[in-house]
N, C-alpha and C positions, 0 to 999 in steps of 0.2 A: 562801579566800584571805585572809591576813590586811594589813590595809594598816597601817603605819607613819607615823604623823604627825611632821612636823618642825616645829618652833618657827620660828616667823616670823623668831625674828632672825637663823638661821640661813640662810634662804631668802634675806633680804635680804642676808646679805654674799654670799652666791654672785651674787644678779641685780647688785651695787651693782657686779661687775667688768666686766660687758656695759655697754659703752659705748654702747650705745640705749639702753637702759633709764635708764642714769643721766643718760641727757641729757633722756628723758621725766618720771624722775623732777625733777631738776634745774626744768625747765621749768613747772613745777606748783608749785612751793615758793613761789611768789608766793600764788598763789590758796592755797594750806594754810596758811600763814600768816596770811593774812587771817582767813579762818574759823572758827581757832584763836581769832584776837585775839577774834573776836566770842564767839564762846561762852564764852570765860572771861570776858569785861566781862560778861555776862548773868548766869552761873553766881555772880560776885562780889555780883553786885546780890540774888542769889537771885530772880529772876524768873522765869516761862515764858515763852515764845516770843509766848504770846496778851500775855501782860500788857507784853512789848516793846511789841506791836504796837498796845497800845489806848493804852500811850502815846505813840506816833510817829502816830497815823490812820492804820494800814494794818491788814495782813490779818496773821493767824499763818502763812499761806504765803507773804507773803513776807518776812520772816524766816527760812523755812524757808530759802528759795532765795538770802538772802545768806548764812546760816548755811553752806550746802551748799558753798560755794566758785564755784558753775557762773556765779554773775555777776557785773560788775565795778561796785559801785554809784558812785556820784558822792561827792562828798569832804560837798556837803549831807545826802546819805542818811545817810552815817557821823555827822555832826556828830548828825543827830537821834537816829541809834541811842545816840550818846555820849550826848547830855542825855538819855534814855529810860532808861540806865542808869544814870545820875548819874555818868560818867566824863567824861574830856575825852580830846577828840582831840588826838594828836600825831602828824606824817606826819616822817618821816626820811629822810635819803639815807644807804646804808652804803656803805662801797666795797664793790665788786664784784668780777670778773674781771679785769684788764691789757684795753683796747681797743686792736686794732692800729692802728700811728700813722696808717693811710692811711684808717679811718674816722673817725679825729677832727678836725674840722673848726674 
């Protein structure tokens, strides 16, 4: 049997039309962003993960696990990963979706 591989970006525009998926996807862009942000501030600094972490007092696991997206650290934790990398923290509001008027308060 021979199997046929397809290019991810092609799998992606077929899943991106299932409206599950793009809302699991959707729901997630928080947390991949994050993570994103961190490992380029690191990768900029040229550090490892250990040498984040022996600048912050912590462990290269956790690093690993804000790196990974899986947790939502506090706006301190980022500040230290910021001065660990020699970056500064900036926190933004973008607009977002239309709220329906009956949730805005």
């Amino acid at each position: 049997m021979t199997r046929r591989f397809i290019p991810v970006e092609e799998s992606f525009r077929a899943w991106e039309t299932d409206p599950e998926f793009r809302a699991g996807y959707d729901a997630l862009e928080e947390e991949f962003a994050l993570a994103s942000a961190l490992i380029e501030a690191r990768g900029r600094a040229e550090m490892t993960q250990e040498q984040v972490a022996r600048a912050m007092g912590t462990t290269q696991t956790a690093i690993a696990r804000l790196e990974s997206g899986k947790s939502m650290p506090s706006t301190r934790t980022l500040q230290r990963f910021a001065e660990a990398t020699g970056t500064r923290l900036r926190i933004r509001f973008e607009p977002g979706q239309p709220r329906a008027k009956s949730a805005r308060r």
